[in-house]
C-alpha positions in Angstrom: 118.6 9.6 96.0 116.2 12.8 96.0 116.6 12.9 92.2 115.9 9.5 91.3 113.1 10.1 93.8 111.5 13.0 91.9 112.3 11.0 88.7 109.8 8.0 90.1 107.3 10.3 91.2 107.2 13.1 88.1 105.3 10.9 85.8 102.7 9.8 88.3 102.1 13.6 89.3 101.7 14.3 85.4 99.4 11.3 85.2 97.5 11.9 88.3 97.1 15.7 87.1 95.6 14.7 84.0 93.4 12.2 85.7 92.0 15.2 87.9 91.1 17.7 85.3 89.3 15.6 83.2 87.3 14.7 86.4 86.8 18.2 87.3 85.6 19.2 83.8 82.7 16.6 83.8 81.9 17.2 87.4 81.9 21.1 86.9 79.3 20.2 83.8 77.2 17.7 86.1 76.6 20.3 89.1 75.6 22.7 86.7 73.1 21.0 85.2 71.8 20.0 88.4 71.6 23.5 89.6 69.6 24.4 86.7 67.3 21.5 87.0 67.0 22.6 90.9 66.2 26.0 89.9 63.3 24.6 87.3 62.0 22.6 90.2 61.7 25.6 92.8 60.3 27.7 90.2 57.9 25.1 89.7 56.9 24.6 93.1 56.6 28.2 93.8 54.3 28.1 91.0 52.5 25.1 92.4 52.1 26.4 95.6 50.5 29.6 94.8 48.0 27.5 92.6 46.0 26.2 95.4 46.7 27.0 99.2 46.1 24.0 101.6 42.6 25.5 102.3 41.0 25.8 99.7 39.0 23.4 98.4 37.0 23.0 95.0 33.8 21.4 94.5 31.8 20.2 91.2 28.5 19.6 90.4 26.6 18.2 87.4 22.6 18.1 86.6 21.4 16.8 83.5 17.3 17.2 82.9 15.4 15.4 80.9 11.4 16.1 81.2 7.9 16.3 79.4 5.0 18.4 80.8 1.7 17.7 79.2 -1.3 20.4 79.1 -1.9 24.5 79.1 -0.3 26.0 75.9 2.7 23.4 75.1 3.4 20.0 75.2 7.2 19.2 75.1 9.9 17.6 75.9 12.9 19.1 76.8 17.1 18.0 77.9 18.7 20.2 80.2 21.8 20.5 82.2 23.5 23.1 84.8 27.5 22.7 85.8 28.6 24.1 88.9 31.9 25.1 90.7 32.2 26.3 94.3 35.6 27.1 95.8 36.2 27.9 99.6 38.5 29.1 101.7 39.9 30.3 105.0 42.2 32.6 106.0 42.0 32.1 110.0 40.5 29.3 110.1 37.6 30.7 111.8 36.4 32.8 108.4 35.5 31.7 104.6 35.4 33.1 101.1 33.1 31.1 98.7 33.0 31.7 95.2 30.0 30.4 93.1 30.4 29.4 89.3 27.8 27.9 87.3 26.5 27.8 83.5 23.3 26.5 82.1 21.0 26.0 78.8 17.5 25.1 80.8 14.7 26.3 78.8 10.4 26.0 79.0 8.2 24.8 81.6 10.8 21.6 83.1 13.8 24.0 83.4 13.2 27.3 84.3 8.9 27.9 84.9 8.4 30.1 87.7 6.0 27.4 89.4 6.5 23.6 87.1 10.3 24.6 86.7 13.1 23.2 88.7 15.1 25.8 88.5 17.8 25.2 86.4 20.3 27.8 85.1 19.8 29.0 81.7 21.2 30.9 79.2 24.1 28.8 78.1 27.3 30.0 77.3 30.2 30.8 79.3 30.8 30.3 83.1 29.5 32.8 85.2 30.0 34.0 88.9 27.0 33.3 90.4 27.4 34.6 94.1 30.3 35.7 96.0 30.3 35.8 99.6 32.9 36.2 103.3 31.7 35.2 106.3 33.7 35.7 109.6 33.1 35.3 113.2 32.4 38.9 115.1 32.2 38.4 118.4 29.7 35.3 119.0 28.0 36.0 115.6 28.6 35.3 112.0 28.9 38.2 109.7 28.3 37.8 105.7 28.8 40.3 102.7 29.0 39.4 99.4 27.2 39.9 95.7 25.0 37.8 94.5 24.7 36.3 98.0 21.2 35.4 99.6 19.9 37.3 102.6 18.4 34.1 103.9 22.1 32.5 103.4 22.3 33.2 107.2 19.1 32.5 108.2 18.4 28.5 109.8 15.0 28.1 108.5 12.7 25.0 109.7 12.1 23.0 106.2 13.0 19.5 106.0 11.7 18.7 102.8 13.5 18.3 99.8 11.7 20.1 97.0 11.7 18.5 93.6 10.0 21.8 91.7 11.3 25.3 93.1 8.1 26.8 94.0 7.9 24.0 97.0 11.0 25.1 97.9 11.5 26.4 101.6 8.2 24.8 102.1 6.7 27.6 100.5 8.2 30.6 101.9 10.6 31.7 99.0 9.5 35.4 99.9 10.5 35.4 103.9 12.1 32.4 105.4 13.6 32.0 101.9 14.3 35.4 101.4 16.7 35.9 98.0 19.0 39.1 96.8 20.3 39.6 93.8 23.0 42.5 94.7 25.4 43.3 97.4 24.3 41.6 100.9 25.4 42.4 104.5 24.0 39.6 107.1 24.6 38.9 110.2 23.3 35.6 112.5 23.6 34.3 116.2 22.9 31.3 117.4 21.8 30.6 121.5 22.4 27.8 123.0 19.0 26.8 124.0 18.6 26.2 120.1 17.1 29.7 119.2 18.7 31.6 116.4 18.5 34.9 115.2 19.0 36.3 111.8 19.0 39.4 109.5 20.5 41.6 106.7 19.7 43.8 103.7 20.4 43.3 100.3 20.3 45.8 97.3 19.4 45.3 93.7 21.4 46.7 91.9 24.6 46.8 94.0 24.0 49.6 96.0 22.5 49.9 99.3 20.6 52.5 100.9 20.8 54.5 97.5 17.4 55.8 95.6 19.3 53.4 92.6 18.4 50.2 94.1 15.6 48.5 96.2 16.7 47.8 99.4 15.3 44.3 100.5 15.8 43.9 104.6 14.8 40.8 105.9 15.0 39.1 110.1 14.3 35.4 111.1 13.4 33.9 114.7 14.1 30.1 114.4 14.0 27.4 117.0 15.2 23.5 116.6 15.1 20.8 119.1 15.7 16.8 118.3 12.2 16.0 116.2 11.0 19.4 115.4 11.2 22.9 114.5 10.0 26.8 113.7 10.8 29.4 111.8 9.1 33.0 111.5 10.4 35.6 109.1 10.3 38.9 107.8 10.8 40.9 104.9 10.6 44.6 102.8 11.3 45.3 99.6 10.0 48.8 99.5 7.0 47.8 97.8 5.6 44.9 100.0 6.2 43.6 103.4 5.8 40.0 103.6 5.5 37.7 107.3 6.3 34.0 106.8 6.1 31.0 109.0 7.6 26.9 108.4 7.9 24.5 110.9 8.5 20.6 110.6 8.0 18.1 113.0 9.5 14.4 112.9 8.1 11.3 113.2 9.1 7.3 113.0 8.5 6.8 110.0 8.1 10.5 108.4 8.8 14.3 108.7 6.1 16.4 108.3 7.1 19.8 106.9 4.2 22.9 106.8 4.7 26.5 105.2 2.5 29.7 105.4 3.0 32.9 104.0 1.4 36.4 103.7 2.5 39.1 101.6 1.3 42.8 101.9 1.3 44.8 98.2 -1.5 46.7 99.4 -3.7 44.0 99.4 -3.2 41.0 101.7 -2.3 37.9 99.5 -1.6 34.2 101.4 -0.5 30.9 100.8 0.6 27.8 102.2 2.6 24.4 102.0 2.3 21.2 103.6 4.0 17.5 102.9 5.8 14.5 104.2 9.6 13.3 103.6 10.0 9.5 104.1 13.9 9.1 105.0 14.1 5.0 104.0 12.4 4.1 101.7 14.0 1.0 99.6 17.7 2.5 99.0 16.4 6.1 98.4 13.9 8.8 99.8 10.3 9.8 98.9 9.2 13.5 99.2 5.1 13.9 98.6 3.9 17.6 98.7 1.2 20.3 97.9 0.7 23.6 98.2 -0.7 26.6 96.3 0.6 27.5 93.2 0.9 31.8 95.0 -0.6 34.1 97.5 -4.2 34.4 96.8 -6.0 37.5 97.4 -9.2 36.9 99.9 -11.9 35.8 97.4 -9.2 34.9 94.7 -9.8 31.6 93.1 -7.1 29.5 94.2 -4.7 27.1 92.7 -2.9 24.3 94.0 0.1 22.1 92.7 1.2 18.6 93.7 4.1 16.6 93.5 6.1 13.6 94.5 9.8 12.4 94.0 12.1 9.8 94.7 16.0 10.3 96.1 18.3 7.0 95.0 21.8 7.4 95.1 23.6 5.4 93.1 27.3 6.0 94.5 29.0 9.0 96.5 28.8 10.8 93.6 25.5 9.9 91.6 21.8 10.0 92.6 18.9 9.4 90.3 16.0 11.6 91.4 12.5 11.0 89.1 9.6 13.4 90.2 6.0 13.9 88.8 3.7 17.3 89.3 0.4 18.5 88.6 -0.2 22.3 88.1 -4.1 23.3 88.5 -5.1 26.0 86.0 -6.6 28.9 87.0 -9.8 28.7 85.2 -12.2 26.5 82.8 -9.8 27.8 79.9 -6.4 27.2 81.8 -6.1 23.1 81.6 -3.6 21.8 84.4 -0.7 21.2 83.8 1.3 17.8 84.2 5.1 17.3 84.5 7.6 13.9 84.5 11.3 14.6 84.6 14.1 12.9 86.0 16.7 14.4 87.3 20.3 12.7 87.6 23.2 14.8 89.4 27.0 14.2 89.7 29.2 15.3 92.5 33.3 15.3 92.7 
């Protein structure tokens, strides 16, 4: 009976055998093609992950220019844009790393002039780093270094209106409360908790401080803020002139009034000021009226003064429209003023 047994169950052994290593074979190819596609996928998402980490962010900015000015020694009209990219991160949480990138083609009065200009980057070309900086906590203060980086990047100021040509900027006082570096920076700010801040830091041009190579530029801010109003006083040395500088903004119902005044030391005492109003709601957008001197006049220098007014109206998150208008008074009966209309539409994403 065994025999016959083994007899009945040879063939299905043989069968079943055969049955099993064809399986085998195609399963055997199957699991190693998966284990090559899972390798692909981790090599990939090691890649990804290194890319970007989850703090980092990106940001990107578009201007585009378009402008006329009408009077002195040219009468033009000119198209300009600037493209921005600024990247942050953290690595505790508590600190940042920001990286500025940026490129250009602004040209003439509209783009680049150091009083009618909006201040535009020029030169075309490539992208360029235009300002690294780290900032960290140090105790209750904020430290910065970086190149490229402001001194006043740590500093609060008191200016609450929105410039649309860059000599109103920082309501005047671009040489103190606005205080600028083009080298290496070291800053450091605190901030009370009754609202007063305080603020300072030296920069070097070029990169190296506290060397006979560079100019040393050290600057310090005082600035208070409460609910509807402000103050900011400032100073600043560049080796060659010492500069004091005070702006302040107060707001009301309906407005903010902004003010600026600045005097710079070269030897002989030079002064200027800035006043205007920001109306928050007007229609969908804002309106920003200002004047202000054109510089810091020497007592008995004939001064200059400069006007202007633009409107704010974003079109989306990501678009707003701004049209501005300025008038540039000449310095004497052979300088003519100088009149400007540009409009001024930026992208954000």
């Amino acid at each position: 009976m065994a025999p016959a047994t083994l007899g009945l169950l040879a063939p299905m052994s043989a069968s079943a055998n055969e049955v099993t290593i064809n399986d085998f074979n195609a399963a055997e190819e199957i699991a190693v093609t998966n284990s090559r596609v899972d390798g692909l996928e981790t090599r990939f998402n090691d890649l990804e992950a290194g890319s970007f980490s989850e703090t980092t962010t990106a940001s990107f900015g578009v201007d585009f220019l378009v402008g006329a000015t009408d009077g002195a020694t040219s009468e033009a009209t000119s198209f300009s844009y600037q493209f921005g990219i600024g990247l942050e991160t953290s690595f505790t949480g508590e600190d940042s790393l920001s990286i500025a990138i940026d490129s250009g083609d602004a040209v003439g009065d509209i783009g680049t002039g150091t009083t009618t200009g909006l201040n535009f980057d020029s030169g075309g070309g490539p992208l360029t780093v235009d300002g690294v900086a780290y900032t960290f906590p140090l105790g209750g203060a904020t430290v910065l270094v970086g190149d490229q980086t402001d001194v006043s990047a740590v500093y609060s100021g008191a200016c609450a209106y929105s410039a649309f040509t860059d000599y109103m900027g920082n309501c005047g006082t671009g040489n103190t409360v606005g205080l600028g570096g083009k080298g290496v920076t070291a800053a450091m700010s605190y901030a009370f908790d009754s609202g007063f801040s305080l603020a300072g830091g030296i920069s070097s041009e070029p990169a190296q401080i506290l060397t006979n190579a560079g100019t040393d530029i050290y600057g310090i801010e005082a600035a208070y803020s409460a609910d509807s109003y402000g103050v900011a006083v400032a100073y600043a040395d560049n080796e060659a002139s010492t500069a004091w500088g005070i702006n302040g903004y107060y707001a009301f119902d309906f407005a903010t009034l902004s003010v600026g005044v600045e005097s710079v030391d070269t030897g002989t005492t030079a002064e200027g000021f800035f006043v205007g109003l920001s109306f928050p709601e007007v229609g969908a957008g804002s309106l920003d009226i200002g004047m202000g001197t054109t510089a810091n006049f020497a007592d008995g220098a004939t001064e200059t003064y400069m006007y202007e007014a633009s409107y704010s109206y974003p079109l989306n998150d990501g678009m707003t429209i701004t049209p501005g208008v300025f008038i540039t008074e000449g310095a004497g009966p052979s300088d003519a003023d100088v009149t400007g209309v540009a409009v001024k539409t930026s992208f954000s994403f």
